[in-house]
C-alpha angles and dihedrals in degrees: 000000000000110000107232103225125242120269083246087054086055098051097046090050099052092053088060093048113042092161104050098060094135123116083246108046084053089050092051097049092055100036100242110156134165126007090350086076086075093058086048086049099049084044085045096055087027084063093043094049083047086053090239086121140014126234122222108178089293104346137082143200144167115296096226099041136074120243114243089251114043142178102234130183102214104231090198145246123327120218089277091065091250118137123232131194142191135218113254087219126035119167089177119130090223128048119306115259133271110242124194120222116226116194135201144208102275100020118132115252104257128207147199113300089016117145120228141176104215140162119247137208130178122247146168096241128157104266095349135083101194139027120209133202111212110241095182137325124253112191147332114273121304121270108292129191132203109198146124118288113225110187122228134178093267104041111299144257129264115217107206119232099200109121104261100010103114089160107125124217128219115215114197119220093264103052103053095102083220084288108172122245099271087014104141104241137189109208138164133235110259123188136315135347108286131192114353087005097289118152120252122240137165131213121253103169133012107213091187138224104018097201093053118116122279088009079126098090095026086072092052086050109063087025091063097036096236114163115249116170123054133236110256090231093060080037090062096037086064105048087051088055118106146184108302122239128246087231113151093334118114118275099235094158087115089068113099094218124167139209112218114179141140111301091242091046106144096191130035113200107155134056130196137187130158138186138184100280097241079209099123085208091064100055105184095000120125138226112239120203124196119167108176119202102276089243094160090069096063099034110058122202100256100023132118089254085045094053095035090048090050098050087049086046085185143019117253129219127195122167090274115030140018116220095205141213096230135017120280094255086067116028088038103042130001093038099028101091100239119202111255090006118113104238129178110248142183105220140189122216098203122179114196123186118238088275100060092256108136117233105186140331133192120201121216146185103246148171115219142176124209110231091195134014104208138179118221092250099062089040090054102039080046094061086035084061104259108109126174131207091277096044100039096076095050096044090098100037099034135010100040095059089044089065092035086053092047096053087057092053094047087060083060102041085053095061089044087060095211111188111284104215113162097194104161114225123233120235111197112195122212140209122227088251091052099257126143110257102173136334116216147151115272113234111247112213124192084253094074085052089051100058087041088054091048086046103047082052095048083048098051087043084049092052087040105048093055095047080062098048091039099235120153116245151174109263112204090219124196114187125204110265113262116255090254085071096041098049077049094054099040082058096048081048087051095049090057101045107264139095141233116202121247138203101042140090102280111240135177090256091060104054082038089063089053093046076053102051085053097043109118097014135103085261095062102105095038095059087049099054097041089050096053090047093058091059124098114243116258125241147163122274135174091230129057114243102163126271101247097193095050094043089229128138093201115031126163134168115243099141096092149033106152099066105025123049090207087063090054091053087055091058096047090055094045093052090042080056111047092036092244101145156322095279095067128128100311124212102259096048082061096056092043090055098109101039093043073058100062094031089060096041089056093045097049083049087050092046082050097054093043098053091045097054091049088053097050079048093054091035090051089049091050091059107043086082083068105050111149092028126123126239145181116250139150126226102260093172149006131215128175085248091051145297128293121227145208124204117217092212096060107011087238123149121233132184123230093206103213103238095062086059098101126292099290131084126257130215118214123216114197087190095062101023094230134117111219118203107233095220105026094032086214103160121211124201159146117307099022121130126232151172115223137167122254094235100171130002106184101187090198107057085031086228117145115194112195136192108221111217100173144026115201090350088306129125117242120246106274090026125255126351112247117244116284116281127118116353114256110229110256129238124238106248126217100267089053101052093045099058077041089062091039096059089040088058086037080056095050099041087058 
């Protein structure tokens, strides 16, 4: 007869063999064969329900100890940059345990909530029990959800807030975290379906009172998983950092460079100045000046600012708060171009002919001092001939030849042919307690054209200067739309009236003719907007594959470092390649090329999203106050469930739900993106105006529901629709009954 081991045999044995957990292997190694597995097997379960071992499907390990090979969810950076991770499953009686991430050359960046399969060793580390070495990852982080947490005697429930999520959580006792009954929650889904088939989730962080001021963009933040507090490492980096030395830069503090940017700009990180070029050669050409905040110097490849700066990729603004890039000591005030304050620059020399062609340019480490820090509305008022004290001075020396030098650069922007979209951009005021005080479009001066102008050509030098120096660089590539979004946006064109050519290779100046034939129109915004939609969206790429938009073969980004990480990489490389320092493009920044490319094009989607969510929200609470009134709008989309709307006032989007469109039903064409009624044959489609009633604005969530009352100024059949309240029943149209007949005769027939 085989003798069973002790429960002690087995977990010595299985110490010494981490590997070899399974009920075989266990079997093997003591020689139990035939009908003595099933007593193993009963000891075995017998050991896991005793919480000796834990069982994982056939195979079994100590309770208290980590398998060699683990799920982990990765918690994140400490304030050192290094990066920590937790086991997925952990049947211990104490905490789980710490695990140190180890990376290697070639491994992904990973992130907080990322799930990775990794292989573990114990160790005595300081504040971790374990290091593991990734073997492959195995998702993105788990569902979270962002909601409202409402207690109940059981645990609770968590309401989402997400626009359109109306799924509910349940939360068991053990997993509230003490969250207070209306306390805004995250959470994370956690295990099977529990009671009334709810999912099950448990807290991981409270974020406190929902309705408190500024809690807007509080909420984009940790929906969205920016990083908003930085390591005291790259904290500390900063704070030790100090005005940098002229050395061996350029002195460049005779310039008179400025700094023009929007009258609420919390950081100023480009400088422009331009003059006639006295080259007789040049007759009528122009002399451009851009010097860009020295940010390299500060941020060296490798550092805590270096690594913090990487994994936020960008900075993020939203109406009452900025989530930087860098911390303030920098971004506000060593690298932010102060006006009167000596600050380390990287600059570009560009001469340009009388027609806006650029001739040559030469790049150069500089110090520099602004001699004017200026907003777009006094420059412009200034060149409309209305300076003020401050602008008055400059009005001969610079701001007249900046303008001179842009007009020359609109000639040839206007043979490039660049896509001509006019999207105005919303400007949403605050009130010191948070609250909305108005929502309008910002104005948009030629001096704002103009720095984009200076700008577009620093960023094609830049691209251009390291394609000649063969260094490598972060293209900010734009690809042409597919021909599934053209084909949709020549409908949309069609439907309005106007036409986009076809059967030809798309270019700018084509989707620039159709921006022309609405200009002016009722259609205007629409076509902008659907154009716009129809591009791809533009990202960074080690290789250079064209900027479409731009109409530019080589385009980088250099403007600006405090705020984008890619531009920072562009610095580096121009310094590597001109020998102008230590603090170059490292070697590893050159491996991780192509994976600092795809990190950065996610986090500037992810600082998108979450702006825009935070404006729908204070859009949404804006609007709440006017419930029950009627606005303009025009149909921006259709969807089989209604038609999305955009109000001319705002700017906000609304949704029409479809079964508060009159009594009848509507069918819904994708082809021709319209909804048409089955009795009164009323279509509905992109680009109609209309007037609707605000019927619900939930600031939370950022969801506007809207009643529509009249197509193209006209009313709709039946009249107006009654204020929302319960949902009169629907009756079947004639369309309906008659396919109802038809199957009833196709019945009896069988």
């Amino acid at each position: 007869m085989t003798d069973i081991p002790s429960k002690q045999d087995i977990l010595d044995w299985l110490a010494a063999h981490p590997t070899e957990s399974g009920r075989r292997d266990i079997a093997r190694a003591f020689g139990i064969k035939g009908a003595a597995r099933a007593d193993l097997r009963r000891l075995l379960n017998e050991m896991a329900e005793e919480g000796a071992l834990a069982r994982r499907k056939r195979s079994y390990r100590e309770a208290e100890r980590l398998p060699p090979v683990s799920v982990l969810e990765v918690t994140g950076p400490d304030d050192q940059g290094d990066l920590f991770a937790r086991p997925m499953q952990w049947a211990g009686t104490g905490p789980a345990p710490r695990i140190l991430m180890i990376p290697r050359q070639g491994d992904p960046a990973l992130g907080r909530g990322d799930k990775v399969l990794a292989r573990l060793t114990e160790v005595e580390g300081d504040g971790h029990s374990h290091e593991g070495r990734l073997i492959r990852r195995i998702g993105g982080g788990g569902e979270r959800i962002l909601g409202i947490f409402r207690k109940g005697p059981e645990g609770g429930r968590i309401l989402p807030i997400d626009k359109g999520e109306d799924k509910e959580w349940l939360v068991p006792a053990d997993a509230t975290e003490g969250a207070k009954d209306g306390e805004l929650v995250e959470a994370e889904r956690a295990g099977p379906k529990g009671r009334m088939g709810l999912p099950r989730a448990r807290i991981v962080a409270r974020l406190g009172d929902p309705a408190a001021p500024r809690a807007v963009s509080l909420i984009a933040i940790h929906q969205h998983g920016i990083p908003d507090v930085f390591p005291d490492a790259a904290l500390a980096e900063a704070e030790a950092a100090g005005p940098a030395p002229l050395g061996e830069r350029e002195d460049l503090r005779h310039l008179p460079l400025v700094t023009i940017d929007p009258a609420d700009a919390r950081d100023r990180d480009d400088a422009v100045w331009a003059h006639a070029d006295d080259d007789a050669t040049n007759p009528g050409g122009h002399v451009i000046w851009v010097a860009i905040a020295d940010v390299a110097h500060y941020v060296r490849p490798g550092s805590a600012l270096d690594r913090e700066a990487r994994r936020r990729g960008n900075s993020t603004y939203f109406p009452d708060r900025v989530v930087p890039m860098l911390p303030d000591r920098l971004s506000g005030d060593l690298c932010s171009l102060h006006e009167g304050v000596d600050r380390p620059c990287m600059a570009v020399r560009m001469k340009i002919d009388a027609q806006g062609q650029k001739l040559s340019h030469r790049f150069t480490r500089g110090m520099m001092k602004s001699a004017a820090a200026l907003a777009y509305e006094e420059v412009q008022a200034a060149q409309d001939g209305a300076p003020t004290d401050r602008t008055a001075p400059l009005m001969a020396e610079v701001i007249a030849p900046l303008y001179a030098a842009y007009a020359a650069l609109t000639r040839a922007r206007s043979l490039r042919q660049p896509l001509d979209l006019d999207l105005p951009e919303r400007r949403i005021e605050l009130s010191q307690d948070g609250r909305v005080v108005s929502v309008a479009f910002r104005e948009r001066f030629d001096a704002h054209r103009l720095i984009e102008e200076f700008m577009v050509l620093a960023n094609v030098a830049a691209a251009e200067e390291l394609e000649r120096l063969r260094r490598p660089l972060l293209y900010r590539v734009h690809e042409e739309p597919s021909p599934e979004k053209l084909d949709a946006l020549r409908e949309v064109a069609e439907a309005s009236g106007f036409t986009l050519a076809k059967g030809q290779v798309l270019r700018t100046a084509h989707l620039n003719s159709l921006l022309a034939q609405a200009e002016g129109t009722d259609f205007d915004e629409l076509l902008n907007i659907s154009t716009l939609r129809s591009m791809t969206q533009a990202y960074y790429h080690a290789q250079n594959l064209g900027h479409f938009g731009l109409a530019l073969r080589s385009y980088a980004h250099f403007t600006s470092p405090i705020r984008r990480y890619s531009d920072l990489i562009v610095h580096r490389a121009l310094i590597l390649g001109h020998g102008w320092g230590d603090d170059g493009l490292s070697a590893q920044d050159m491996e991780q090329l192509e994976e600092t490319a795809k990190l950065i094009s996610d986090t500037e989607r992810r600082s998108m999203a979450a702006e825009r969510d935070t404006t729908d929200r204070y859009l949404a609470a804006w609007l709440s106050e006017r419930v029950g009134h009627e606005f303009a709008g025009r149909i921006s989309g259709v969807q089989r469930f209604g038609l999305f709307v955009k109000l001319d006032e705002s700017g906000a989007d609304g949704l029409i739900p479809i079964r508060s469109i009159g009594r009848e039903f509507f069918h819904f064409d994708p082809d021709s993106q319209t909804l048409m009624g089955a009795d009164t044959g009323l279509t509905l489609g992109i680009g109609q105006r209309v007037t609707v009633r605000l019927a619900e604005a939930v600031p939370l969530t950022g969801g506007l529901t809207l009643d529509l009352l009249e197509v193209e100024d006209r009313g709709l059949p039946g009249g107006r629709p009654a204020k929302r309240g319960r949902t009169p029943g629907r009756k079947a149209g004639k369309a309906a009954k008659a396919a109802a007949k038809s199957r009833k005769v196709l019945r009896r027939r069988k």
